[in-house]
Backbone bond lengths (Angstrom), bond angles and torsions (degrees), N, CA, C in turn:
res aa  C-N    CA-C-N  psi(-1)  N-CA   C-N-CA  omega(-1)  CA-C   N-CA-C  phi
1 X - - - 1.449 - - 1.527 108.59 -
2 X 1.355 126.67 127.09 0.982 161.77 -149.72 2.311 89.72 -75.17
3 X 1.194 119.36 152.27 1.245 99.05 153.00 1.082 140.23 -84.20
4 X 1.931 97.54 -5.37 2.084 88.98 178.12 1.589 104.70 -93.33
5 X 1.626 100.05 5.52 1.872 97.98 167.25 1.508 109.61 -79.73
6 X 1.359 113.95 -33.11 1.454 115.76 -176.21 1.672 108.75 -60.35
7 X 1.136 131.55 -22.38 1.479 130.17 174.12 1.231 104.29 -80.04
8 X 1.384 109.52 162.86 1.194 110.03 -179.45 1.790 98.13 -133.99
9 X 0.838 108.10 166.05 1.989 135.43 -172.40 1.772 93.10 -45.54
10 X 1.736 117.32 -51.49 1.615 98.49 179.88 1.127 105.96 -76.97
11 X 1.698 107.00 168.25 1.338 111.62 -159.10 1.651 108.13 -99.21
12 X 1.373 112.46 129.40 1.655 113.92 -157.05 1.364 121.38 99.54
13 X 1.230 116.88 -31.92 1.318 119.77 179.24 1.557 141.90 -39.04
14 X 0.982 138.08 146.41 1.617 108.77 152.58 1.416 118.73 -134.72
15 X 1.126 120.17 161.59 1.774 108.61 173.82 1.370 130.71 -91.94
16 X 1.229 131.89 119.30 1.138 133.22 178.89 1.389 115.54 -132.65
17 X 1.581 103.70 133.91 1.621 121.94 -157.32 1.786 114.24 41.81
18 X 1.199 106.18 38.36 1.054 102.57 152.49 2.181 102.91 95.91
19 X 1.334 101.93 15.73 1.330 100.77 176.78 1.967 97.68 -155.96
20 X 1.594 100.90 161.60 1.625 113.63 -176.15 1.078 97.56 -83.81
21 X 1.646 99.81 138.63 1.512 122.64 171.43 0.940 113.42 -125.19
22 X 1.753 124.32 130.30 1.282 124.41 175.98 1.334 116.25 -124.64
23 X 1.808 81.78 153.10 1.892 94.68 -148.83 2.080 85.16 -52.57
24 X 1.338 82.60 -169.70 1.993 109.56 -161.52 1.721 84.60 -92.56
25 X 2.127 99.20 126.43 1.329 94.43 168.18 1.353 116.82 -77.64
26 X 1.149 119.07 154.06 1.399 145.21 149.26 1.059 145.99 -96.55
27 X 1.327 139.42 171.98 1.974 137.21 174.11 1.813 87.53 -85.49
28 X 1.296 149.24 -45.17 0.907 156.56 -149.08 1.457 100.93 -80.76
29 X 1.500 106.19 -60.58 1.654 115.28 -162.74 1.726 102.31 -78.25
30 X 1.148 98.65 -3.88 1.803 111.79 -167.32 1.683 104.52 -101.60
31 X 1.334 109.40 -26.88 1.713 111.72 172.36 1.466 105.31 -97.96
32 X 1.464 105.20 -31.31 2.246 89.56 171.30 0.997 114.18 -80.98
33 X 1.552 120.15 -3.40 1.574 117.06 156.48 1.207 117.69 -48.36
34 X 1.066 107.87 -84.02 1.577 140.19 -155.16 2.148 77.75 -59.84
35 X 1.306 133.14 -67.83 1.233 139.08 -156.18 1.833 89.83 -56.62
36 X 1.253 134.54 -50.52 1.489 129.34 162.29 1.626 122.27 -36.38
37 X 1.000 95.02 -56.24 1.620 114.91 -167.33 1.913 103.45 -64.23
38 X 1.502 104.40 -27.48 1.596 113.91 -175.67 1.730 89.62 -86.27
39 X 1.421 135.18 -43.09 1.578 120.60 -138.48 2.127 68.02 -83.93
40 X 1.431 123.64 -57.58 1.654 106.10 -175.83 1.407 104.24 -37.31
41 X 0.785 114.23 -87.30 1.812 119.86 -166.02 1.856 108.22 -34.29
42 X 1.078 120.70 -11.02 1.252 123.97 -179.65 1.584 116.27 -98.03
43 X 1.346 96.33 -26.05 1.556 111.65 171.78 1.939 101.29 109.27
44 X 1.013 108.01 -4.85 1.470 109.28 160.62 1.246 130.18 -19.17
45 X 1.628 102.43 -74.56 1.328 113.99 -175.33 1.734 112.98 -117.75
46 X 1.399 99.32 156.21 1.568 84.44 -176.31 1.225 105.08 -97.48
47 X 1.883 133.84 172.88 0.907 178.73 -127.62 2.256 88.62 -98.48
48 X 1.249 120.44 103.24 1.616 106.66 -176.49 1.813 111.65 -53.33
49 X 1.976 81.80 -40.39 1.818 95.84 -165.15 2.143 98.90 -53.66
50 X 1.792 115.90 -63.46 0.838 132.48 -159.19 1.466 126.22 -90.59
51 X 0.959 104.53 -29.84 1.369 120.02 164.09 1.537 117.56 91.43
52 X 1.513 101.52 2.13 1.614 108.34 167.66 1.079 140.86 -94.88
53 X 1.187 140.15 156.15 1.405 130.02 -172.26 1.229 101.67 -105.98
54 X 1.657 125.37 126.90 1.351 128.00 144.45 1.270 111.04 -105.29
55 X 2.006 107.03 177.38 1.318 140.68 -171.20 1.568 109.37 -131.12
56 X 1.538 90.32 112.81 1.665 95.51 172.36 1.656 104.42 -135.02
57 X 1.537 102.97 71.84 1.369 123.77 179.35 2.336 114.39 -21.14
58 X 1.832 75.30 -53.95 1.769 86.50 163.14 1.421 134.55 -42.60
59 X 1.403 101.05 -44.45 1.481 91.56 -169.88 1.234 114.43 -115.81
60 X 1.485 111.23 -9.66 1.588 120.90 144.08 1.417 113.39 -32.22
61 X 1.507 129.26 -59.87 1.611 143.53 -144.38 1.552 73.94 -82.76
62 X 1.262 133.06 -56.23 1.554 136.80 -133.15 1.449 92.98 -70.87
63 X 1.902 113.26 -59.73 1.278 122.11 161.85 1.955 127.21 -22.41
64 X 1.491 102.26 -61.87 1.280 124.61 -179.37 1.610 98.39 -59.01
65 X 1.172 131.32 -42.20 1.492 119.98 174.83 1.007 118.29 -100.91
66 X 1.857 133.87 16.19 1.435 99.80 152.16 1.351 103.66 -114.44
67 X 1.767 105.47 34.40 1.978 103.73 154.69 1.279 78.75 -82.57
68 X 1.885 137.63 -69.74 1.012 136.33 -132.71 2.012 116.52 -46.18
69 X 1.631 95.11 -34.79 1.626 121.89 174.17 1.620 99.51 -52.49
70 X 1.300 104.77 -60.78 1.626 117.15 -150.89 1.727 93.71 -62.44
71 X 1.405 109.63 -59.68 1.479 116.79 -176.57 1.472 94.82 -37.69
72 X 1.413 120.24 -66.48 1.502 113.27 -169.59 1.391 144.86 -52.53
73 X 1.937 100.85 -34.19 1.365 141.29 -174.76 2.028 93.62 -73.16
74 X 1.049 122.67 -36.06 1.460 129.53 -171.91 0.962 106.44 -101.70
75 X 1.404 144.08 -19.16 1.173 127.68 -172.97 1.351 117.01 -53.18
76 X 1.647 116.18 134.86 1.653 130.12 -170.44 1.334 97.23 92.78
77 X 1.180 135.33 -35.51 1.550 128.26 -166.10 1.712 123.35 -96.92
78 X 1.210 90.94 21.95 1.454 102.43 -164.24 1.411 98.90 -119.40
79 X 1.708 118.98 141.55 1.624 119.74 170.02 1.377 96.83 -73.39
80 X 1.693 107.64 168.63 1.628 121.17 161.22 1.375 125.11 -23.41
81 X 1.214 93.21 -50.79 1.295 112.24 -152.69 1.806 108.46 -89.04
82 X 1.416 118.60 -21.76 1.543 128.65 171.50 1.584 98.96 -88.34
83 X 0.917 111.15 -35.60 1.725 107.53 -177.09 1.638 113.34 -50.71
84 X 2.055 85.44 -55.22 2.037 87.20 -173.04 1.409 102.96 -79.04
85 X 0.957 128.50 -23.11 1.629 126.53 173.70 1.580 118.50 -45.47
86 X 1.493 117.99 -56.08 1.452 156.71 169.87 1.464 98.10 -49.27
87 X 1.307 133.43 -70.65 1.596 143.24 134.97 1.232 137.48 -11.60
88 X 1.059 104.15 -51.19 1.518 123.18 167.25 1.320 120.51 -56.78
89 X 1.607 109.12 -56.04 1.525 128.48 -165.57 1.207 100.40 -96.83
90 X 1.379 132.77 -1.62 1.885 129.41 168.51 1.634 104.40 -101.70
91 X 1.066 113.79 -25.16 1.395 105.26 -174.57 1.881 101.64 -86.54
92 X 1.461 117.94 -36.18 1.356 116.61 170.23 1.478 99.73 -58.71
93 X 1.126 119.77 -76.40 1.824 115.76 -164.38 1.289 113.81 -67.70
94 X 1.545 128.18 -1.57 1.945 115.31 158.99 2.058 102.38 -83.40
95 X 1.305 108.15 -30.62 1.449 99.63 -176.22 2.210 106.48 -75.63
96 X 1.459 121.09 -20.43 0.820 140.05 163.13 1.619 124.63 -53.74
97 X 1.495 91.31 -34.44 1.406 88.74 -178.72 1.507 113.05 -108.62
98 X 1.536 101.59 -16.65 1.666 104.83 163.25 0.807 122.31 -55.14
99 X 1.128 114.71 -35.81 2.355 134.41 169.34 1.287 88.63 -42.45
100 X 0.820 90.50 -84.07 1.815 128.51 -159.79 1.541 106.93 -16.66
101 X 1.439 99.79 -65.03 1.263 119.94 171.49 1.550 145.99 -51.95
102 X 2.027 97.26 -27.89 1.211 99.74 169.97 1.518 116.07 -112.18
């Protein structure tokens, strides 16, 4: 089996014995989600299937605030290292969308 057979259709996935496996969630893999899903919607990244970039200013902002929630909803419960991460990727994607915007 080929390695682009070993992937499977969801995104991340892989197949093993014959079914998709997805990697182990995380607080980490669960905020570069959502921090991915904002740089597309911002026009960041393009489209894998199409190769274009769109802008959906909307759901970019919508994205950007429910890190803004999560940062808040966790606060104290977070290691060092999820905190500045969480930090990291809200302060890049609010100056991103200030661009964005004007």
């Amino acid at each position: 089996m080929s390695e682009a057979e070993k992937k499977c259709k969801c995104a991340g996935g892989e197949m093993v014995e014959g079914k998709c496996v997805m990697p182990e969630v995380t607080f980490a893999a669960f905020v570069m989600s959502l921090n991915t899903s904002a740089l597309f919607l911002l026009g960041e990244l393009a489209d894998p299937e199409t190769g274009a970039k769109k802008q959906d200013l909307v759901l970019a902002k919508h994205t950007i605030d429910t890190l803004n929630v999560l940062k808040e909803k966790t606060k104290g419960n977070l290691t060092q290292d999820e905190d500045n991460m969480l930090g990291k990727f809200l302060y890049d994607l609010q100056m991103r969308y200030v661009k964005a915007k004007s």
